[in-house]
N, CA, C and O of each residue as an XYZ file, in Angstrom:
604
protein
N    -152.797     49.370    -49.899
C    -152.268     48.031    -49.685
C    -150.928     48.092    -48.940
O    -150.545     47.401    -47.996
N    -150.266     49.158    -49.639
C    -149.069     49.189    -48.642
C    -148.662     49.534    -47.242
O    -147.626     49.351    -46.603
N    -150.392     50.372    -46.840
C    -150.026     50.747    -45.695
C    -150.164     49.593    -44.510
O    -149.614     49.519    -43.411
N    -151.240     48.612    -45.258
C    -151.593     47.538    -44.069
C    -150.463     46.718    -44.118
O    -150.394     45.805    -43.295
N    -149.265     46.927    -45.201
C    -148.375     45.548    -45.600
C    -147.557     45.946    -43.708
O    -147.277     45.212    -42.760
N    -147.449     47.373    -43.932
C    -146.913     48.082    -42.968
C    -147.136     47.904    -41.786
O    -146.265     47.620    -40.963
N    -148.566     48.075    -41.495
C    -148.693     47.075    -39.936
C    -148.468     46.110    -39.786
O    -148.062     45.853    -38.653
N    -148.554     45.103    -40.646
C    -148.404     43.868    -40.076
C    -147.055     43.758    -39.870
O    -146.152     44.386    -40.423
N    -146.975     42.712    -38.834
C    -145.767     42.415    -37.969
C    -145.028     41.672    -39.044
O    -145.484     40.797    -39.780
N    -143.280     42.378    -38.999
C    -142.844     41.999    -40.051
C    -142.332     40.106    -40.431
O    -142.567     39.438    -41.438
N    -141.599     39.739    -39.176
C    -142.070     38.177    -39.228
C    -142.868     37.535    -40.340
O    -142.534     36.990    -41.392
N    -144.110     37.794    -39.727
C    -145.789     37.614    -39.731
C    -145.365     37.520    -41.454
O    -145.473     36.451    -42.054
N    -144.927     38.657    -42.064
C    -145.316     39.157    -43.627
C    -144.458     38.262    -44.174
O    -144.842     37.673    -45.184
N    -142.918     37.924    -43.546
C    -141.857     37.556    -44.309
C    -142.727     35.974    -44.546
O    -142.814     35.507    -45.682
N    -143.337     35.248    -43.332
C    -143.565     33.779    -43.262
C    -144.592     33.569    -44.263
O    -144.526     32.503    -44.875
N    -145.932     34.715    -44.676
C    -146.646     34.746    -45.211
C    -146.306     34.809    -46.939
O    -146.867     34.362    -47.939
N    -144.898     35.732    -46.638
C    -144.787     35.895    -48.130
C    -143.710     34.339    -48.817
O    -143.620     34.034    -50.006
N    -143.046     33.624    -47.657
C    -142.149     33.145    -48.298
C    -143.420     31.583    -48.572
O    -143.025     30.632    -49.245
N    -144.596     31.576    -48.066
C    -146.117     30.398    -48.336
C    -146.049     31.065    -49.862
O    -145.373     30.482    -50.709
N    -146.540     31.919    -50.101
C    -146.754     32.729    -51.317
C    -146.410     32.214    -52.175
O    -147.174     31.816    -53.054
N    -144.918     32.030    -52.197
C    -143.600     32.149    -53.060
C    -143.472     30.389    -53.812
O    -143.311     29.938    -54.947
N    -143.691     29.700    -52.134
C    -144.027     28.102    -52.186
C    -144.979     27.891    -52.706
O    -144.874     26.846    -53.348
N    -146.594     28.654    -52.855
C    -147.609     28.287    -53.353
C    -147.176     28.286    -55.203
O    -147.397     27.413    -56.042
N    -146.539     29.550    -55.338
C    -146.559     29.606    -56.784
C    -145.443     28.725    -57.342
O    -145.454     28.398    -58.529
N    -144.874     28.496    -56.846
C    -143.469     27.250    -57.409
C    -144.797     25.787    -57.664
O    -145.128     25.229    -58.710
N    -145.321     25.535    -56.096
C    -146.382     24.108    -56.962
C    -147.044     24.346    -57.442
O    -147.822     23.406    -57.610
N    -147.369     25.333    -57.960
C    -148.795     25.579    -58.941
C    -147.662     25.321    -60.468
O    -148.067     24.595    -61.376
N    -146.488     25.901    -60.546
C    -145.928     26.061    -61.772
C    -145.605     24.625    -62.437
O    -145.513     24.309    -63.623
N    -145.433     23.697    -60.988
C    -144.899     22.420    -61.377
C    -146.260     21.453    -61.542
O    -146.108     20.256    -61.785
N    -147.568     22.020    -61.401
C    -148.342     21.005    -61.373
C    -149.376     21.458    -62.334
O    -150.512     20.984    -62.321
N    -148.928     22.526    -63.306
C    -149.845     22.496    -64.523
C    -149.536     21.704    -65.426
O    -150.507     21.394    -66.116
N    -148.320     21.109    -65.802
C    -148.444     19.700    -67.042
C    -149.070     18.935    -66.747
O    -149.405     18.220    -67.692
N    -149.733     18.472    -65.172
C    -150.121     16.902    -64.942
C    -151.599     17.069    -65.291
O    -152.256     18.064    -64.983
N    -152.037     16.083    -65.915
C    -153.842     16.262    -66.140
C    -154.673     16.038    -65.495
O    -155.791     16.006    -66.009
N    -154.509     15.752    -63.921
C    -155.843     15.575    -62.964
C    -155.469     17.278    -62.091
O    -155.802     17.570    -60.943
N    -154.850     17.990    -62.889
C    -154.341     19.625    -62.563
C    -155.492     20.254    -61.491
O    -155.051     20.573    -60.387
N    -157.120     20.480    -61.772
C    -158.027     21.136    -61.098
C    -157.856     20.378    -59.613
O    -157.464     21.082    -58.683
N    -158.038     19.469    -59.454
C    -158.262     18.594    -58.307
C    -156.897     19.060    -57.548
O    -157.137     19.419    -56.395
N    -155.800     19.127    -57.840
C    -154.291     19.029    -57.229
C    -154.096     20.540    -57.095
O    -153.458     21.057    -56.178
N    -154.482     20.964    -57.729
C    -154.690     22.627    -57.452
C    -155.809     23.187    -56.642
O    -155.967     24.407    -56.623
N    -156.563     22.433    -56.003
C    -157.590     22.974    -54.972
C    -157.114     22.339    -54.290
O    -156.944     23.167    -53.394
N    -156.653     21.341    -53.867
C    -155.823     20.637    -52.910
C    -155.015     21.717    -52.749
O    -155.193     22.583    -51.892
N    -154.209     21.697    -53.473
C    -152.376     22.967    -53.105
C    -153.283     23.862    -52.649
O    -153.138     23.852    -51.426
N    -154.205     24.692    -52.957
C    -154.567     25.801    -52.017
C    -155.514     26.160    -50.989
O    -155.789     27.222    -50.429
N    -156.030     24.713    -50.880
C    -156.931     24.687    -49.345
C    -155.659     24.082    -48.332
O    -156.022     23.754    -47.203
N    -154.190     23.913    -48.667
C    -153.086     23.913    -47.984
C    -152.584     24.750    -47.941
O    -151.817     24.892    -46.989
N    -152.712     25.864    -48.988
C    -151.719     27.051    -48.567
C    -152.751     28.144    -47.657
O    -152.381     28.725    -46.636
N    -153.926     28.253    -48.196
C    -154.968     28.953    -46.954
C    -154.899     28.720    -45.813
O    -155.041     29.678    -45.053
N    -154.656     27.373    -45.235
C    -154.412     26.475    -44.057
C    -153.205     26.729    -43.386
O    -153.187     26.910    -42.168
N    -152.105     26.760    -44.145
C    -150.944     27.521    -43.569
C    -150.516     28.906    -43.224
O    -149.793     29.507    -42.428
N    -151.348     29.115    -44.250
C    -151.264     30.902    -43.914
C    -152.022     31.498    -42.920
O    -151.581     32.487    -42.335
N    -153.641     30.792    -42.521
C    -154.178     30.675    -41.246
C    -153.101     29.999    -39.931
O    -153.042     30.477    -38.798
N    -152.692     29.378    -40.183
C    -151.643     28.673    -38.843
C    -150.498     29.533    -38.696
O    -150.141     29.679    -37.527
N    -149.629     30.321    -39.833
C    -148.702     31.452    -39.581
C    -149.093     32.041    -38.651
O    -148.813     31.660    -37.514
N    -149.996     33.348    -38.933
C    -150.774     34.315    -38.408
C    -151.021     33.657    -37.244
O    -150.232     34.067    -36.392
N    -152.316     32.186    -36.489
C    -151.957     31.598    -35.026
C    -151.340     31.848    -34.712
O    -151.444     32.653    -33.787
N    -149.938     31.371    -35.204
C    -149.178     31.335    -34.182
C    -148.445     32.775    -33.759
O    -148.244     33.007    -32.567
N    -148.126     33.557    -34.603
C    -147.594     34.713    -34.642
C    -148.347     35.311    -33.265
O    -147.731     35.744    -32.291
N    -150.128     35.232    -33.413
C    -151.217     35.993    -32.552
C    -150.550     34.717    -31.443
O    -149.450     35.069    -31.015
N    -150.922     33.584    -31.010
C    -150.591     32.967    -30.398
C    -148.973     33.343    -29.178
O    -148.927     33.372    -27.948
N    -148.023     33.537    -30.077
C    -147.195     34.140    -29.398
C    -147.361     35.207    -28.997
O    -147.314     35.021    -27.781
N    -147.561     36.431    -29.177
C    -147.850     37.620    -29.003
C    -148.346     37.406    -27.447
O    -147.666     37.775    -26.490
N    -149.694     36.725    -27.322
C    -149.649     36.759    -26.028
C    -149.889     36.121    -25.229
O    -150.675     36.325    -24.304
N    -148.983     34.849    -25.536
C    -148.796     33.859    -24.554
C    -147.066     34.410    -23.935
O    -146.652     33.896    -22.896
N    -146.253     35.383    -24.628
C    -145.705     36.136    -24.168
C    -145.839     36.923    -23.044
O    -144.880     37.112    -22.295
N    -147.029     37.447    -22.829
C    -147.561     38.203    -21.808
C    -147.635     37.710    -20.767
O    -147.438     38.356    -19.738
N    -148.007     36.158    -20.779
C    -148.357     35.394    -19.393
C    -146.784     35.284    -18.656
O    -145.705     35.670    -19.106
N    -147.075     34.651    -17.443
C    -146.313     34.085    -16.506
C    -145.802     32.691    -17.463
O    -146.429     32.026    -18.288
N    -144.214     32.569    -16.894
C    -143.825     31.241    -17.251
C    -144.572     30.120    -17.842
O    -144.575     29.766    -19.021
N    -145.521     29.366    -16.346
C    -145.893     28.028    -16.143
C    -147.442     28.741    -16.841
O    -148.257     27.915    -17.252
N    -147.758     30.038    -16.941
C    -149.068     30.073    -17.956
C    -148.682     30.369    -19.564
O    -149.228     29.666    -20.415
N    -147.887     31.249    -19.907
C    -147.510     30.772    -21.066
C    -146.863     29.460    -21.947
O    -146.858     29.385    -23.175
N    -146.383     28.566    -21.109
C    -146.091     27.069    -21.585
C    -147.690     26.612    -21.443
O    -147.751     26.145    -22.580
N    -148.761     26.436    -21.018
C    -149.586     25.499    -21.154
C    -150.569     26.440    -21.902
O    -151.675     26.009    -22.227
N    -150.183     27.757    -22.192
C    -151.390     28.394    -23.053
C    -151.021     28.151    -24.834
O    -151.807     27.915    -25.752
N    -149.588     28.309    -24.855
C    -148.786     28.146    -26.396
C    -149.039     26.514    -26.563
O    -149.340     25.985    -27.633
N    -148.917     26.039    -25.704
C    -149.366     24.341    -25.666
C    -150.572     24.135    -25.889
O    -150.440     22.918    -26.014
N    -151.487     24.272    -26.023
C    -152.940     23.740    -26.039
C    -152.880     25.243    -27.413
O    -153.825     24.870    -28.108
N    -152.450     26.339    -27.986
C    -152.767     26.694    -29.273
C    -152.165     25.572    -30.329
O    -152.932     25.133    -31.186
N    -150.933     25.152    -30.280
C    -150.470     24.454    -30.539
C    -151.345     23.202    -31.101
O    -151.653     22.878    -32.248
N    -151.571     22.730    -30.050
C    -152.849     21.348    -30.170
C    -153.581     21.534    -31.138
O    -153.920     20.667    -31.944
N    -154.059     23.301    -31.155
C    -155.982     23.118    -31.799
C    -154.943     23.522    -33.359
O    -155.167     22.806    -34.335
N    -154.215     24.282    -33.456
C    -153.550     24.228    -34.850
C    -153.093     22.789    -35.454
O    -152.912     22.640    -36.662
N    -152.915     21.697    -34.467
C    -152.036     20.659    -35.367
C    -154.379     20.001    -35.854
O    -155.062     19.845    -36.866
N    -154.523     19.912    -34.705
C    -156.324     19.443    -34.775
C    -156.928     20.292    -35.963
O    -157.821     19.711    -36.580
N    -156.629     21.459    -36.358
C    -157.430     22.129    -37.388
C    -156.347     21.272    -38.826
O    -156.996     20.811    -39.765
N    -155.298     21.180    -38.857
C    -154.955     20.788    -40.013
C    -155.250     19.011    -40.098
O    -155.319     18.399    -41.164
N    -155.351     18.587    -39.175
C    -156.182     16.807    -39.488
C    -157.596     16.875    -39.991
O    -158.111     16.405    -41.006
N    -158.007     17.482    -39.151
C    -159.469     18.320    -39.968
C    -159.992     18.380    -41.450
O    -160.947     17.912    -42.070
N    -158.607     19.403    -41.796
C    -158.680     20.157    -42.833
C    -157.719     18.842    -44.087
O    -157.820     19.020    -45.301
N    -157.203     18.107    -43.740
C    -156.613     16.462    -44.516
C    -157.792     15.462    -44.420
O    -158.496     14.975    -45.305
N    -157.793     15.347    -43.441
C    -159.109     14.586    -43.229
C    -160.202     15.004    -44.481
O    -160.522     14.388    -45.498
N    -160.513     15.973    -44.087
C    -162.128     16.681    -44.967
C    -161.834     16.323    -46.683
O    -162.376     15.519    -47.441
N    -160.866     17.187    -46.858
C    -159.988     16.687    -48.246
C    -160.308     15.335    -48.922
O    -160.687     15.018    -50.050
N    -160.076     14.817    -48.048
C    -159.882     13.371    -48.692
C    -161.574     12.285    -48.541
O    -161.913     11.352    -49.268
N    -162.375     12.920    -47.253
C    -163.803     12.058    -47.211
C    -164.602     13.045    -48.370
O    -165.088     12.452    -49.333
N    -164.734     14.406    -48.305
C    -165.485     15.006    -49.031
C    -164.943     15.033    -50.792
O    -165.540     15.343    -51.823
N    -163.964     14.695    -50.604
C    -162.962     14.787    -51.999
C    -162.892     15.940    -52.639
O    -163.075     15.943    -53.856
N    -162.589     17.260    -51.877
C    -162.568     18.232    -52.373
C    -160.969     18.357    -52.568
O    -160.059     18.113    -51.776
N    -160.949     18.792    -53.811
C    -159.419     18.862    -54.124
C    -158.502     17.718    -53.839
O    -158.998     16.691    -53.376
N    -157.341     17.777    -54.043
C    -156.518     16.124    -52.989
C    -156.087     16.441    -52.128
O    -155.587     17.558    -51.998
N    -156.155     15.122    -50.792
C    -155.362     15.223    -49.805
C    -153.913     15.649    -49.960
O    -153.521     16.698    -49.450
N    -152.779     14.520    -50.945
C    -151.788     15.128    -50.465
C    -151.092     16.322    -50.829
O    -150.120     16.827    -50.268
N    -151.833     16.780    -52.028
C    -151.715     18.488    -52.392
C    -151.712     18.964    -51.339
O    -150.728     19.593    -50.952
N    -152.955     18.780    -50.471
C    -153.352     20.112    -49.318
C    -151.989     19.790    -48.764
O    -151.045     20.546    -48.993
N    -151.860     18.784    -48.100
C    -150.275     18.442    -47.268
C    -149.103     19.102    -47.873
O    -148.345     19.860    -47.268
N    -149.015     18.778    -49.043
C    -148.422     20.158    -49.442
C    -147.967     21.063    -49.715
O    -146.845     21.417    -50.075
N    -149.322     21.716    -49.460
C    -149.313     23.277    -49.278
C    -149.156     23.675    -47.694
O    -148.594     24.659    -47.212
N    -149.772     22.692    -47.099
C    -149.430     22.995    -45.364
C    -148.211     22.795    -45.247
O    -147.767     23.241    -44.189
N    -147.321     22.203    -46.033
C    -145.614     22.294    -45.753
C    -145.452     23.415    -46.434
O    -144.244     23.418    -46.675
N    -145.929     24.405    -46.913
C    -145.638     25.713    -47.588
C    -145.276     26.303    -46.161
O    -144.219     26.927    -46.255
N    -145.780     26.321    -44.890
C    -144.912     26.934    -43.775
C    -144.153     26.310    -43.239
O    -143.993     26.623    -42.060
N    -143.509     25.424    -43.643
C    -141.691     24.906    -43.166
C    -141.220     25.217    -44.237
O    -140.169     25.762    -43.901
N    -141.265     25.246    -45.207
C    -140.735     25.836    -46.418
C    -140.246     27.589    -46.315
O    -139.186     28.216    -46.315
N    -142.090     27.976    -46.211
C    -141.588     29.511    -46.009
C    -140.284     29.752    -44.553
O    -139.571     30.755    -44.518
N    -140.223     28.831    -43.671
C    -139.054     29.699    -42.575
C    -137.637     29.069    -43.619
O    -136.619     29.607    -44.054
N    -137.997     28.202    -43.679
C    -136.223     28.044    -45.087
C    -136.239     29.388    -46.136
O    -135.236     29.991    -46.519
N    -137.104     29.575    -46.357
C    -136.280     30.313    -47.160
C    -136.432     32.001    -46.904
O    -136.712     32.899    -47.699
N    -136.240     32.018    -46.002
C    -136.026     33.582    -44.790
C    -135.078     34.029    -45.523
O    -135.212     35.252    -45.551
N    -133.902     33.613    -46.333
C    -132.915     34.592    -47.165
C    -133.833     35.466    -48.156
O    -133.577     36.569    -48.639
N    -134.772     34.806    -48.293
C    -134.854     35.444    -49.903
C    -135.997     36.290    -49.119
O    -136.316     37.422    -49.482
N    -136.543     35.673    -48.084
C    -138.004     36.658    -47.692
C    -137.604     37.831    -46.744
O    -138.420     38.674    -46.371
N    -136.739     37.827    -46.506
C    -136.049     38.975    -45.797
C    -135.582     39.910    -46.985
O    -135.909     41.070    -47.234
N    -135.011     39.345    -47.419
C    -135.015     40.955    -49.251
C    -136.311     41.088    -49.212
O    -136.428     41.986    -48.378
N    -137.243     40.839    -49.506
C    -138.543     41.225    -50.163
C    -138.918     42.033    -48.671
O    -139.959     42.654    -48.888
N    -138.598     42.196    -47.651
C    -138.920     42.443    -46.488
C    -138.681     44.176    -46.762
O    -139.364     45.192    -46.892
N    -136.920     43.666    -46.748
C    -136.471     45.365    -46.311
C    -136.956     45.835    -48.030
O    -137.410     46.927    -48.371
N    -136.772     45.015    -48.630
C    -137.611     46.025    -49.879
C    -138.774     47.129    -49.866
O    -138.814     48.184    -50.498
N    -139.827     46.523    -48.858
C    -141.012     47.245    -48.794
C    -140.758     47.884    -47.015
O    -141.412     48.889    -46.736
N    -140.049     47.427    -46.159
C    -140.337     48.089    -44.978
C    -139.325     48.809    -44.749
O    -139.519     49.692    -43.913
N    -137.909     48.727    -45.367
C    -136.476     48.990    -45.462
C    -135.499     48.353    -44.144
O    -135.953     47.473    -43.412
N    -134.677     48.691    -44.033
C    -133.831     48.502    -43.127
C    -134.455     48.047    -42.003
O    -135.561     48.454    -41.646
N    -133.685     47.065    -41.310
C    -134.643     46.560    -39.894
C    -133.596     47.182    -39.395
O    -132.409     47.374    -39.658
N    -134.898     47.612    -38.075
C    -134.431     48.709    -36.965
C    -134.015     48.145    -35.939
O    -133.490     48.883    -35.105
N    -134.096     46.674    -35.639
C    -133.426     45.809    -34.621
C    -132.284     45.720    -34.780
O    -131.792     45.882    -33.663
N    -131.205     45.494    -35.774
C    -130.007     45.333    -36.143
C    -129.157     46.738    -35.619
O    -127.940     46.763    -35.434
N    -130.137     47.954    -35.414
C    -129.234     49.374    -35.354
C    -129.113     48.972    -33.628
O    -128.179     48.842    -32.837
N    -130.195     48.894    -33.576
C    -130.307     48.576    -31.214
C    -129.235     47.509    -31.018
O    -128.706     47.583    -29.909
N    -128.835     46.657    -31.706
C    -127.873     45.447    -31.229
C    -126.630     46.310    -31.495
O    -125.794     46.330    -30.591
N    -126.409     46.959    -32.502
C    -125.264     47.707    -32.803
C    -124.924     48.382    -31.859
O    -123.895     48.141    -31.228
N    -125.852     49.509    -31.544
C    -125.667     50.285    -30.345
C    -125.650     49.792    -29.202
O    -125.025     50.541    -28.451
N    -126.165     48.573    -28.509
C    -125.802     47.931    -27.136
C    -124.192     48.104    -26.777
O    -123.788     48.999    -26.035
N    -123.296     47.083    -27.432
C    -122.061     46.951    -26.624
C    -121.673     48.397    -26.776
O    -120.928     48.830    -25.896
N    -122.037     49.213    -27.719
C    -120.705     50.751    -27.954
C    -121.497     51.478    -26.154
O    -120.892     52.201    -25.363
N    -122.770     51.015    -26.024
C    -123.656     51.884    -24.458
C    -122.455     51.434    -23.833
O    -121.519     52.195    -23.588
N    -122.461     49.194    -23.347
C    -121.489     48.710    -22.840
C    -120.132     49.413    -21.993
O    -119.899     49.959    -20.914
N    -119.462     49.029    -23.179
C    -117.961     49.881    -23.191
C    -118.184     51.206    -22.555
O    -117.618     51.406    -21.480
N    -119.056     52.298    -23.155
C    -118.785     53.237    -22.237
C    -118.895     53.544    -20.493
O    -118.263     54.182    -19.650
N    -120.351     52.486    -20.563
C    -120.627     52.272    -19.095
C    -119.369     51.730    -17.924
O    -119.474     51.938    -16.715
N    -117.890     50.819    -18.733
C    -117.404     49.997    -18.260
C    -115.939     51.662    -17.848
O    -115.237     51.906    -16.867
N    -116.123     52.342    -19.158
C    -115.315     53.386    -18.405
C    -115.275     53.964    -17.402
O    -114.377     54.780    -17.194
């Protein structure tokens, strides 16, 4: 388990883990209420939903990065689209089929604006398992290259 925690792109894990973190806070607050089963398949056909749209977009960037300018703006643009279209879908369905509740699923699909707030705490759990980020040493070392180059 730990080795795949390892590939994945660390971002990717922190956004995934800080849904996680959000999933289990509404589950904790929504076991006193008594229509509980229904509001709890709701909360997690929203947090599945978000955690599918993390990962999009993460893959999404990756390589709409690759393109040219004026092709990466209209390729991240139209992923964009079919992610906001899969979660009307996925509210929509909720609520005609009545599986679980609509505004549970909603949410749990705010479990990914949630998870980038709370990047303090998902960044510990980060370097916990991957350790030290290695980007912070390359920024360090830039200006000291700098300066010497300027000698």
């Amino acid at each position: 388990m730990q080795a795949l925690i390892q590939k994945m792109n660390r971002t990717l894990f922190e956004l995934e883990t800080g849904i996680l973190i959000f999933a289990v806070i509404c589950q904790i607050i929504i076991v006193p209420f008594q229509n509980r089963t229904d509001y709890s398949i709701g909360l997690w056909i929203g947090i599945l939903t978000a955690m599918f749209c993390a990962f999009h977009m993460w893959r999404s960037l990756d390589r709409g990065l690759d393109l040219g300018e004026k092709g990466a703006v209209s390729y991240l643009s139209r992923q964009n689209i079919i992610r906001y279209i899969l979660i009307v879908i996925i509210l929509i369905g909720t609520a005609v089929l009545k599986i679980g509740h609509p505004i549970t699923a909603f949410i749990g699909i705010m479990g990914l604006k949630a998870s980038a707030y709370m990047q303090f705490l998902t960044k510990r759990i980060s370097k916990l398992i991957y350790g030290e980020e290695v980007l912070s040493e390359i920024i360090a070392e830039e200006p000291a290259k700098e300066q010497e180059v300027r000698r």
